[in-house]
N, CA, C and O atoms as a Tripos MOL2 file, in Angstrom:
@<TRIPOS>MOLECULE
protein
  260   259    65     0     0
PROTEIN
NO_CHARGES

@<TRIPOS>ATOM
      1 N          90.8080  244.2020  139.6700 N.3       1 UNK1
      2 CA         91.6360  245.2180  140.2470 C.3       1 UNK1
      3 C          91.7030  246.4120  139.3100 C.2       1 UNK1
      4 O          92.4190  246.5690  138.3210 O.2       1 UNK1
      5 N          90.9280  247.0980  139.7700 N.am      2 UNK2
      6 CA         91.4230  248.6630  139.1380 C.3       2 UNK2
      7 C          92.3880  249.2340  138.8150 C.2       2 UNK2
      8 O          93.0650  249.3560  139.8360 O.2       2 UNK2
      9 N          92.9380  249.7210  137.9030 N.am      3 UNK3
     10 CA         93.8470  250.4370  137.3680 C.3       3 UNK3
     11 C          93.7280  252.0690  136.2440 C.2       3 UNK3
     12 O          92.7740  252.1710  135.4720 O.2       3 UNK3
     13 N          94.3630  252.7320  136.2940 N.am      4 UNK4
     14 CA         94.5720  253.2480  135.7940 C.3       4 UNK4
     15 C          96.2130  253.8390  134.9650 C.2       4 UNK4
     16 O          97.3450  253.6100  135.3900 O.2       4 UNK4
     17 N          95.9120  254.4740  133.9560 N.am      5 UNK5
     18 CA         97.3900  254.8610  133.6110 C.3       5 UNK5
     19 C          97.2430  256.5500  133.3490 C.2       5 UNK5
     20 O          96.4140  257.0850  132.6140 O.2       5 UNK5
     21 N          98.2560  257.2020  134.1390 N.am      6 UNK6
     22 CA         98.3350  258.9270  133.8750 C.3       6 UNK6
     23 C          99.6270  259.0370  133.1840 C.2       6 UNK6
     24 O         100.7690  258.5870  133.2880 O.2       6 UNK6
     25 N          99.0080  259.7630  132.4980 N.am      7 UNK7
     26 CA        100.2040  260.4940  131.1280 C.3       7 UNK7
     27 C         100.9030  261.5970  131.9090 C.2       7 UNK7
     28 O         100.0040  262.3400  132.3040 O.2       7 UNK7
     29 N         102.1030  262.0620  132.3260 N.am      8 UNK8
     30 CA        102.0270  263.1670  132.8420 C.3       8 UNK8
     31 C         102.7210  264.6070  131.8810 C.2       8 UNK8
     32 O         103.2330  265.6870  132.1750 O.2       8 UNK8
     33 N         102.3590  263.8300  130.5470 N.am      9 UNK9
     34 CA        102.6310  265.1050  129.5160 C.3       9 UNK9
     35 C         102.0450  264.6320  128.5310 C.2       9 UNK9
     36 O         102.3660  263.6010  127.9400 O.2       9 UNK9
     37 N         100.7420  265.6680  128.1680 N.am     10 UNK10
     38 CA         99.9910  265.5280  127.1770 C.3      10 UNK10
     39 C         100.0600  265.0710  125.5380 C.2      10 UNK10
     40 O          99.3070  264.6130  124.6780 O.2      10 UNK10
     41 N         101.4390  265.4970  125.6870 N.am     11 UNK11
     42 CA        101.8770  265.4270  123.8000 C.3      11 UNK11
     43 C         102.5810  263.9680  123.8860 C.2      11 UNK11
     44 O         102.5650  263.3840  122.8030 O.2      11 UNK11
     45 N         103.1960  263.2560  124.9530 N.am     12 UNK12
     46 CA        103.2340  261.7640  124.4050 C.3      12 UNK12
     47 C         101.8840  260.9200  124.6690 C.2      12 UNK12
     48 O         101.9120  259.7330  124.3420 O.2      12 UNK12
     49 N         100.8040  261.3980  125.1890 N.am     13 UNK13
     50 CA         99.3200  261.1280  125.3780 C.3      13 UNK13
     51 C          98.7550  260.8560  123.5290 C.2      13 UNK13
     52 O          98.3800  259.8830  122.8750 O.2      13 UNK13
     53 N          99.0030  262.5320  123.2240 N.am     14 UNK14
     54 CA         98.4950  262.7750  121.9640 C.3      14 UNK14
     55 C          99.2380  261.7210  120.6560 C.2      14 UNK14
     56 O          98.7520  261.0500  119.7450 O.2      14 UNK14
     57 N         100.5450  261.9770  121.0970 N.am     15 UNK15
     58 CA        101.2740  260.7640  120.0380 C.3      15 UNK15
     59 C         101.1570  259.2020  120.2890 C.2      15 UNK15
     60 O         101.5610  258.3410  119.5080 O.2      15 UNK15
     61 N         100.4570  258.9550  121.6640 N.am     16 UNK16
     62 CA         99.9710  257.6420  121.2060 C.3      16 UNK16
     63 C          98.7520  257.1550  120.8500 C.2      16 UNK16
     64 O          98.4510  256.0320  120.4450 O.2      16 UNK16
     65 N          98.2530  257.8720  120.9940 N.am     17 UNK17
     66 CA         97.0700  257.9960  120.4590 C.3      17 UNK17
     67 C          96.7020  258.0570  118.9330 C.2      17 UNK17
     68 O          95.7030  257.6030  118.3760 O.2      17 UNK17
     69 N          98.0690  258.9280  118.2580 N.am     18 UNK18
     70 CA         98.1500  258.5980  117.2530 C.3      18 UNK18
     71 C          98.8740  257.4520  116.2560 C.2      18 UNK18
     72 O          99.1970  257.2030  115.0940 O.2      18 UNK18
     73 N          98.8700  257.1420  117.1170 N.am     19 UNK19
     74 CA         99.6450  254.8780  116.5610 C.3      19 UNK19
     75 C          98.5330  254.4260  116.2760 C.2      19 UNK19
     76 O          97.4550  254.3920  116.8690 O.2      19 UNK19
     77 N          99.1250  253.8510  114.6700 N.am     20 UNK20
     78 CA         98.0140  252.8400  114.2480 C.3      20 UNK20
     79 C          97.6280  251.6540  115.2020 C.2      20 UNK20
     80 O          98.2390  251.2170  116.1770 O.2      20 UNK20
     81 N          96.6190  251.3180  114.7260 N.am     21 UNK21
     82 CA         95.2170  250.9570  115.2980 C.3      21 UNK21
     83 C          96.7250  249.4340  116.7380 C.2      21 UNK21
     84 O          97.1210  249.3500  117.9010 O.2      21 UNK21
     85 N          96.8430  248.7890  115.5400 N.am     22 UNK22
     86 CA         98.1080  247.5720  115.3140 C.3      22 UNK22
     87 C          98.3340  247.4490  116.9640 C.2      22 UNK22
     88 O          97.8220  246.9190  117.9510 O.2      22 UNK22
     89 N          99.6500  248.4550  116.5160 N.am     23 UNK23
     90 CA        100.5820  249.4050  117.4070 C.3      23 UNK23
     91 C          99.9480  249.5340  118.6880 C.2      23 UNK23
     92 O         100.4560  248.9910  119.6690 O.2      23 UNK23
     93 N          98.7660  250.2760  118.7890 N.am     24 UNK24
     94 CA         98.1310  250.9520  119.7920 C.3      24 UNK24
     95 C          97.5160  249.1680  120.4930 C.2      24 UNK24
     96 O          97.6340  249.1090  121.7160 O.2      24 UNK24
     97 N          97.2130  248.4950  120.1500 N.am     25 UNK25
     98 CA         96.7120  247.2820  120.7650 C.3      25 UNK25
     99 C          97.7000  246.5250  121.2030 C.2      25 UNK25
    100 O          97.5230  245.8990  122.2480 O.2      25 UNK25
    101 N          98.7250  246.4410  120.6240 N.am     26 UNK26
    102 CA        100.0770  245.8920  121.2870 C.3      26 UNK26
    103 C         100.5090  246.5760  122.5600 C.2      26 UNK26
    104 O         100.6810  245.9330  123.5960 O.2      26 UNK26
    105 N         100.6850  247.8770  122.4810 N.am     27 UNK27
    106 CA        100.5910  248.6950  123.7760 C.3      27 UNK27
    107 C          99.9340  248.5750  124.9360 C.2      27 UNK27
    108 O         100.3140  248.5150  126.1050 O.2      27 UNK27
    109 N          98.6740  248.5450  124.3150 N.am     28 UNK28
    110 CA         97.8740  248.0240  125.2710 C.3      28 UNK28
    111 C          98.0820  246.7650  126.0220 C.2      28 UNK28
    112 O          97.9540  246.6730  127.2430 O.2      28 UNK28
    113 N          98.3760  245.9000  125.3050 N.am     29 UNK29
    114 CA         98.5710  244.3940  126.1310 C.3      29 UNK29
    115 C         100.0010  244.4200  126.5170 C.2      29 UNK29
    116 O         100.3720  243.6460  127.3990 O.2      29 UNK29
    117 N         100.8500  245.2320  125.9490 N.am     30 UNK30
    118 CA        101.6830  245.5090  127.3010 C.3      30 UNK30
    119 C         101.8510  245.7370  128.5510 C.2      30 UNK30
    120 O         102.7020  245.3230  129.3380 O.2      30 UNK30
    121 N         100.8510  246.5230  128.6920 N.am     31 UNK31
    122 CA        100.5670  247.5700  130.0090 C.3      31 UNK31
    123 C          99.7010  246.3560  130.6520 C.2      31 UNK31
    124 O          99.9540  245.8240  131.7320 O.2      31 UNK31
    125 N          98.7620  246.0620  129.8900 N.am     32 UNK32
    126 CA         97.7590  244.8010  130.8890 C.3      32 UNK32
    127 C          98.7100  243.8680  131.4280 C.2      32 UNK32
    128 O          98.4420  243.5150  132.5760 O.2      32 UNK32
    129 N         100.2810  243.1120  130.6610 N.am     33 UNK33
    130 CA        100.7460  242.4940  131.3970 C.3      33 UNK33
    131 C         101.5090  243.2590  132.7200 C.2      33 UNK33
    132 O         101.2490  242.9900  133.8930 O.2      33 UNK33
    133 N         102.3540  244.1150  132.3410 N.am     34 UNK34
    134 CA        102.2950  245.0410  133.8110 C.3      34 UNK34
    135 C         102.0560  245.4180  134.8780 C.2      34 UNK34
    136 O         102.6820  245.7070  135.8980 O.2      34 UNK34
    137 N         100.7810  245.3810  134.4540 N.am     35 UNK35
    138 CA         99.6340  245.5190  135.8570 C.3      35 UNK35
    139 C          99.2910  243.8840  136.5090 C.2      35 UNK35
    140 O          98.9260  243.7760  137.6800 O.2      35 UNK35
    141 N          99.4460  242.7320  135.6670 N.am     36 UNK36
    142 CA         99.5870  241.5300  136.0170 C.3      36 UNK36
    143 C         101.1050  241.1630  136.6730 C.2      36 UNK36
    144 O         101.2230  240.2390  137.4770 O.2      36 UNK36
    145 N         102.2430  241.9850  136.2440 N.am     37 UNK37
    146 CA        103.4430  241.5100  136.7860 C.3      37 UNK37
    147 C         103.5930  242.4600  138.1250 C.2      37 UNK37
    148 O         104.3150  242.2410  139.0970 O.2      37 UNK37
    149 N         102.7070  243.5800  137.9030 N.am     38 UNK38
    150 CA        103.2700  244.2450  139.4210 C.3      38 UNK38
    151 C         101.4950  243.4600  140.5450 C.2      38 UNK38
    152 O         101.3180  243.6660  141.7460 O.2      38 UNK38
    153 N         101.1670  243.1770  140.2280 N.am     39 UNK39
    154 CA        100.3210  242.4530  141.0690 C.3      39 UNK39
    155 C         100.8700  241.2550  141.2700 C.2      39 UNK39
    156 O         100.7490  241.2090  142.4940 O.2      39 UNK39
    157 N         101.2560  240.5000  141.0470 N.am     40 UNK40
    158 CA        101.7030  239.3330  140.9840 C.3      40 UNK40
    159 C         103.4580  239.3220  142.1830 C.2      40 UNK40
    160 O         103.6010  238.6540  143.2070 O.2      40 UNK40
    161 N         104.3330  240.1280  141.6530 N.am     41 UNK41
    162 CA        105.3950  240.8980  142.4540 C.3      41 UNK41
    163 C         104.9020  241.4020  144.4010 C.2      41 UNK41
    164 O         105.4560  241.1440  145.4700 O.2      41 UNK41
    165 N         103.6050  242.2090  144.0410 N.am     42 UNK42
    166 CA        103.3680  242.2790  145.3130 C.3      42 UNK42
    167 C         102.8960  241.2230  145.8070 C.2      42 UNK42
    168 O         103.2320  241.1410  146.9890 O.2      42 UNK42
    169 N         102.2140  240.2860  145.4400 N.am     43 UNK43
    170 CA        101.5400  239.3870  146.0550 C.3      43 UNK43
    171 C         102.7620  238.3310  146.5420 C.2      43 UNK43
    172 O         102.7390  237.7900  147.6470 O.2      43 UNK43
    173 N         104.0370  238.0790  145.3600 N.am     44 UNK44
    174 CA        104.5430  237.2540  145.9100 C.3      44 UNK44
    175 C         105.5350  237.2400  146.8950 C.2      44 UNK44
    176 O         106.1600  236.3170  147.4160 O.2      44 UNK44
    177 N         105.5580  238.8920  147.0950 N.am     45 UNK45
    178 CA        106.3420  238.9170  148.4600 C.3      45 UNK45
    179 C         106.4420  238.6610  149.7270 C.2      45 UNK45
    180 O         107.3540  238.7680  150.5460 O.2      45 UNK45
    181 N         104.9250  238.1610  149.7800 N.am     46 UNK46
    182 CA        104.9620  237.0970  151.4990 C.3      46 UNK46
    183 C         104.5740  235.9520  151.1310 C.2      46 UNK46
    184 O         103.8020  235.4740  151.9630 O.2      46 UNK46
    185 N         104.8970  234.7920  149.6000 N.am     47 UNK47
    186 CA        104.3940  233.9870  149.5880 C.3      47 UNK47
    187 C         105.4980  232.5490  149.7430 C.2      47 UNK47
    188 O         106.6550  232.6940  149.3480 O.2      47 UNK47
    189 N         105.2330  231.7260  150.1010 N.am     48 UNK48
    190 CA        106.6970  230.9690  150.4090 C.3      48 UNK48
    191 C         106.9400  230.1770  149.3710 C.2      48 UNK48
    192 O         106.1530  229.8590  148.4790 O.2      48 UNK48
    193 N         108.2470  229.8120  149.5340 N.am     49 UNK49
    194 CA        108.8730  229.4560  147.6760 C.3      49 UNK49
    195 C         108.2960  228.1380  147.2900 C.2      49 UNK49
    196 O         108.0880  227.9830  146.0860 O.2      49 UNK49
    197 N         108.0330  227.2630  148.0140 N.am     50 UNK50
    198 CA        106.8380  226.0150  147.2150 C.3      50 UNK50
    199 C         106.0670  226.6040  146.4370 C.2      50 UNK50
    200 O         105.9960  226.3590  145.2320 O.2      50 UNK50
    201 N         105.4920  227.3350  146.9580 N.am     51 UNK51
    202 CA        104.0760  228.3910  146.1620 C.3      51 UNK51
    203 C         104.3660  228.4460  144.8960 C.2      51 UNK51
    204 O         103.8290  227.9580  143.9010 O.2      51 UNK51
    205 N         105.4470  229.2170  145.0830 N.am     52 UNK52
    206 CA        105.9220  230.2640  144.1090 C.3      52 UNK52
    207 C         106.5510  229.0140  142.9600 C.2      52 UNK52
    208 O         106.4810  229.2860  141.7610 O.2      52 UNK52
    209 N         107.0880  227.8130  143.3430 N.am     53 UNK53
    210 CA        108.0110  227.1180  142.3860 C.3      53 UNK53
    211 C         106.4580  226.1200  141.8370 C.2      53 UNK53
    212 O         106.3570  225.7420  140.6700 O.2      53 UNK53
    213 N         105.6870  225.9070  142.5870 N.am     54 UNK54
    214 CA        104.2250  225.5110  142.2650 C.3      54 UNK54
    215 C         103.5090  226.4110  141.0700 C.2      54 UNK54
    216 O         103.1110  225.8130  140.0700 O.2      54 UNK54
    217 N         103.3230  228.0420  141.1840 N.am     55 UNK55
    218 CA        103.3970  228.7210  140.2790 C.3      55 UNK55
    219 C         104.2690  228.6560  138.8560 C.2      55 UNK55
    220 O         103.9890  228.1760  137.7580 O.2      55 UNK55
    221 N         105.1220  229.1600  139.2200 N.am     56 UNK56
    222 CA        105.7810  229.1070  138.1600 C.3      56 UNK56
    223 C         105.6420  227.6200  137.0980 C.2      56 UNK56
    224 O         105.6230  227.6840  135.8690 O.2      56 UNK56
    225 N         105.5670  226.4830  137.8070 N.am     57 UNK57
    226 CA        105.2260  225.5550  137.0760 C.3      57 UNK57
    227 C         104.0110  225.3840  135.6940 C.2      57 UNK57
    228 O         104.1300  225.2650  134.4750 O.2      57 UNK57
    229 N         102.8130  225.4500  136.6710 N.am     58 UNK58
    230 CA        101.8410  226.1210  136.2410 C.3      58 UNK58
    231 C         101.7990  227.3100  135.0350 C.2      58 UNK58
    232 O         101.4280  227.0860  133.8830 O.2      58 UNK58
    233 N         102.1560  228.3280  135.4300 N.am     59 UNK59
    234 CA        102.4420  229.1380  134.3250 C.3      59 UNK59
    235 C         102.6720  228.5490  133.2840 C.2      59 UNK59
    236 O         101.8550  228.4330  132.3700 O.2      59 UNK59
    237 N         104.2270  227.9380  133.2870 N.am     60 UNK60
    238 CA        104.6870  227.2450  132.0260 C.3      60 UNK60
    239 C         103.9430  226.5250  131.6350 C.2      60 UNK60
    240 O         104.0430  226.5930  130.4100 O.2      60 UNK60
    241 N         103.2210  225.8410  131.8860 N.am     61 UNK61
    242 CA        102.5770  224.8820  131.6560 C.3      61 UNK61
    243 C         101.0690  225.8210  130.4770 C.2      61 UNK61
    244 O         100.8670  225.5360  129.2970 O.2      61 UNK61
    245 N         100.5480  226.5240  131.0120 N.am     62 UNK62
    246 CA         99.6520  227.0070  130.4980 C.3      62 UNK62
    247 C         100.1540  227.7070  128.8760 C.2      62 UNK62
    248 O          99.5560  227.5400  127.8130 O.2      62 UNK62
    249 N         101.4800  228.5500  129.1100 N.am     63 UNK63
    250 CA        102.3060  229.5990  128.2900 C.3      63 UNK63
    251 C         102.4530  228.6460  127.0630 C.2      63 UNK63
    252 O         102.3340  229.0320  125.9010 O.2      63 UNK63
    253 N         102.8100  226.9590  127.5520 N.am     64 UNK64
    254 CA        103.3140  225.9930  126.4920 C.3      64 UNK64
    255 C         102.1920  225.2600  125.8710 C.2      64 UNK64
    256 O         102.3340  224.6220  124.8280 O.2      64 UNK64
    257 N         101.5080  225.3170  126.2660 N.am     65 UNK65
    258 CA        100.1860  224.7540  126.0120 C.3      65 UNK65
    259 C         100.2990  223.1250  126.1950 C.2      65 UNK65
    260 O          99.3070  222.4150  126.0320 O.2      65 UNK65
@<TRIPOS>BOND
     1     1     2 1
     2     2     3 1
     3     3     4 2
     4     3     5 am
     5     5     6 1
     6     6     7 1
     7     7     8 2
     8     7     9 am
     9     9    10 1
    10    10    11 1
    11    11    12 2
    12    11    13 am
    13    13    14 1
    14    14    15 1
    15    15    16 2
    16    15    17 am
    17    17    18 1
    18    18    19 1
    19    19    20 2
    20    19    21 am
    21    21    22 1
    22    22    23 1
    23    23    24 2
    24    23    25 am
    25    25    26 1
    26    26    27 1
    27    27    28 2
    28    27    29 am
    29    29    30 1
    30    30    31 1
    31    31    32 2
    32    31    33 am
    33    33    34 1
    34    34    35 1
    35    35    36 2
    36    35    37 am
    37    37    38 1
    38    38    39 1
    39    39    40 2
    40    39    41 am
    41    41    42 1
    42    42    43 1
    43    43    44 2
    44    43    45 am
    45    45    46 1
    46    46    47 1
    47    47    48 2
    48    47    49 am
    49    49    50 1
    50    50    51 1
    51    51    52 2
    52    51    53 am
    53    53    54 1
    54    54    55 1
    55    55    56 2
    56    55    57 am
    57    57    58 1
    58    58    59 1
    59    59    60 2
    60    59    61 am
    61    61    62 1
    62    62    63 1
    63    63    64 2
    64    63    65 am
    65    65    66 1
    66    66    67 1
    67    67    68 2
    68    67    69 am
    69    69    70 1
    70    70    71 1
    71    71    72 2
    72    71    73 am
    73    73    74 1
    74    74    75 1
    75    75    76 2
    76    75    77 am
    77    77    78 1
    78    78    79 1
    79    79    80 2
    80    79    81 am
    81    81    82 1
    82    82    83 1
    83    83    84 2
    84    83    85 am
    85    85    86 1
    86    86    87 1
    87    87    88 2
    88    87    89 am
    89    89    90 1
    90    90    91 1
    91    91    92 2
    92    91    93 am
    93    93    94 1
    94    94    95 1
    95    95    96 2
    96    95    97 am
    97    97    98 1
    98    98    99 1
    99    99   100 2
   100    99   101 am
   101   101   102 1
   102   102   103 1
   103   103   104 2
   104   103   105 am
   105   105   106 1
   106   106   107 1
   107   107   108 2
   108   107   109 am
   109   109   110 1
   110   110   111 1
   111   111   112 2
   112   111   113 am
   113   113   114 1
   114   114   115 1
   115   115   116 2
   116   115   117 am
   117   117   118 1
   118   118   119 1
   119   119   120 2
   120   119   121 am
   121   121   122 1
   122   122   123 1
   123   123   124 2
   124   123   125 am
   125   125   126 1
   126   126   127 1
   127   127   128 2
   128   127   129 am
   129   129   130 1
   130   130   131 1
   131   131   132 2
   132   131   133 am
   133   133   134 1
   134   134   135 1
   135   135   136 2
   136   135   137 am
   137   137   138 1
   138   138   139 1
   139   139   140 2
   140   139   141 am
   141   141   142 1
   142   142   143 1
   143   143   144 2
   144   143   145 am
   145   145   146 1
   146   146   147 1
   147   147   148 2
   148   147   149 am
   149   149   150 1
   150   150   151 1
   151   151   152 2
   152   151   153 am
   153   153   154 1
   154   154   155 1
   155   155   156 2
   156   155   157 am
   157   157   158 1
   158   158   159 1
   159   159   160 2
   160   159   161 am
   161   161   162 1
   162   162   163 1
   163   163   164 2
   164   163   165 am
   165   165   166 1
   166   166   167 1
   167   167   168 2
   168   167   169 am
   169   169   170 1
   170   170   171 1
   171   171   172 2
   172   171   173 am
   173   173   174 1
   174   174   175 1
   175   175   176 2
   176   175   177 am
   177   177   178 1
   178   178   179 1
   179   179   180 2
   180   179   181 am
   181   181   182 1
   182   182   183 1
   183   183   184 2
   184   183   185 am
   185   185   186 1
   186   186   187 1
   187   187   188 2
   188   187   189 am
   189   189   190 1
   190   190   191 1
   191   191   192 2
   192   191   193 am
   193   193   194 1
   194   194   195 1
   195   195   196 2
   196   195   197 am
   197   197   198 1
   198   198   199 1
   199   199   200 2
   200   199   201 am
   201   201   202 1
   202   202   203 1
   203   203   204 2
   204   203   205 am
   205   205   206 1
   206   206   207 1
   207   207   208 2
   208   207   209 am
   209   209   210 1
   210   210   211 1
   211   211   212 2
   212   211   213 am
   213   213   214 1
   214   214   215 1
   215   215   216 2
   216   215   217 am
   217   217   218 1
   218   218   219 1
   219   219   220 2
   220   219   221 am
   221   221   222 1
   222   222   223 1
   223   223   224 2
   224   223   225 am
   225   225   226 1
   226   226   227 1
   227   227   228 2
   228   227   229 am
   229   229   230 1
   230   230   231 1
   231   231   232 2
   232   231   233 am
   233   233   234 1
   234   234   235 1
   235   235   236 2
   236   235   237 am
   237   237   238 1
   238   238   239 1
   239   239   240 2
   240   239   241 am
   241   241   242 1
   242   242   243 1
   243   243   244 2
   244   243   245 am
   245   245   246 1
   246   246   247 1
   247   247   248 2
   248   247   249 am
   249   249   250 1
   250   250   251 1
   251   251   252 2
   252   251   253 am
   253   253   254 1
   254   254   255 1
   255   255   256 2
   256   255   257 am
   257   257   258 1
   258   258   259 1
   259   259   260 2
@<TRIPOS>SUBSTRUCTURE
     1 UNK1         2 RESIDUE 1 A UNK
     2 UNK2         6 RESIDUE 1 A UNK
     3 UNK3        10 RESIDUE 1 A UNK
     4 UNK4        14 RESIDUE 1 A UNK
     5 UNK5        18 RESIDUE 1 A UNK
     6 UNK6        22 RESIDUE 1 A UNK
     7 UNK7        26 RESIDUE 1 A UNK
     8 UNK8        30 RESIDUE 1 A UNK
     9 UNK9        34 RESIDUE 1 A UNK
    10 UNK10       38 RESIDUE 1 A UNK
    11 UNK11       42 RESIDUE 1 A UNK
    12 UNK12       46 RESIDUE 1 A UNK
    13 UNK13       50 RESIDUE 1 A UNK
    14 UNK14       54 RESIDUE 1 A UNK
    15 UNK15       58 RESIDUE 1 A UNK
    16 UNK16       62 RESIDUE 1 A UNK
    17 UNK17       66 RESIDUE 1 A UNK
    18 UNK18       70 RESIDUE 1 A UNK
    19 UNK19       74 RESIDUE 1 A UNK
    20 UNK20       78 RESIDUE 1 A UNK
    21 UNK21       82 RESIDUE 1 A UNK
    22 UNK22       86 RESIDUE 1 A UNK
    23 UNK23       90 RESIDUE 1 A UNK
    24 UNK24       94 RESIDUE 1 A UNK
    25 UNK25       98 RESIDUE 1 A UNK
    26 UNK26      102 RESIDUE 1 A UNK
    27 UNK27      106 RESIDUE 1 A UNK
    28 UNK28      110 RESIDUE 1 A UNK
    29 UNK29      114 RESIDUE 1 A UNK
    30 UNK30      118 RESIDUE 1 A UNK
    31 UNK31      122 RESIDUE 1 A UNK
    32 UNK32      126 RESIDUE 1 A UNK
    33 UNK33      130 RESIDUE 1 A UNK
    34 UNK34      134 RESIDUE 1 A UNK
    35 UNK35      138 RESIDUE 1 A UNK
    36 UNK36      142 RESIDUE 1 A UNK
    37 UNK37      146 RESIDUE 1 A UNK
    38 UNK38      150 RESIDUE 1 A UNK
    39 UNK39      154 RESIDUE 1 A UNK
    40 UNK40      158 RESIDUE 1 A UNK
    41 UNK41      162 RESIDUE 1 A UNK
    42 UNK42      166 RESIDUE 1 A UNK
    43 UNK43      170 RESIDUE 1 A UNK
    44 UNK44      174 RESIDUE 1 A UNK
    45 UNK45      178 RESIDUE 1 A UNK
    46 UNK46      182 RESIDUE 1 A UNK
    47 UNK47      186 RESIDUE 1 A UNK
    48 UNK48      190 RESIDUE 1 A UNK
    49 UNK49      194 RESIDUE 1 A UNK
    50 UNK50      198 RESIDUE 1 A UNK
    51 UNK51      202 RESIDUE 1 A UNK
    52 UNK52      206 RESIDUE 1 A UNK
    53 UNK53      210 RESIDUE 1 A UNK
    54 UNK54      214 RESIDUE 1 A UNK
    55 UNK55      218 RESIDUE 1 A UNK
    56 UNK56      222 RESIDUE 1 A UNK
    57 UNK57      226 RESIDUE 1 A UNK
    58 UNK58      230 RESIDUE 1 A UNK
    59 UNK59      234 RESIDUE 1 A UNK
    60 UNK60      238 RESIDUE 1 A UNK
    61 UNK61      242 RESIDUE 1 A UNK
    62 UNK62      246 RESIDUE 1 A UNK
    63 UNK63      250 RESIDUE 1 A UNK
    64 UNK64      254 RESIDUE 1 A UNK
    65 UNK65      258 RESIDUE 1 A UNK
């Protein structure tokens, strides 16, 4: 699923850009979960709650190793 992210003011563009390397990769996997929680949000809005309590299981399960 495609995504993108728009800055809609250049100078907090430019200041993150200027975050160490660290910083800037943490950011990043922020936003990737994001785009996993708003996909996930839409999807589970027509899904019925077995599913969803089936999911969530799962998840944990993976998160806990």
């Amino acid at each position: 699923m495609p995504y993108s992210l728009e800055y809609f003011n250049e100078r907090v563009l430019a200041e993150i850009e200027r975050w160490p390397v660290g910083v800037l990769a943490d950011y990043a996997r922020i936003v990737e979960l994001l785009v996993v929680l708003h996909a996930f949000v839409k999807k589970t809005q027509a899904t019925p709650e077995r599913d969803l309590r089936i999911a969530r299981r799962r998840m944990k399960e993976v998160r806990d190793g």
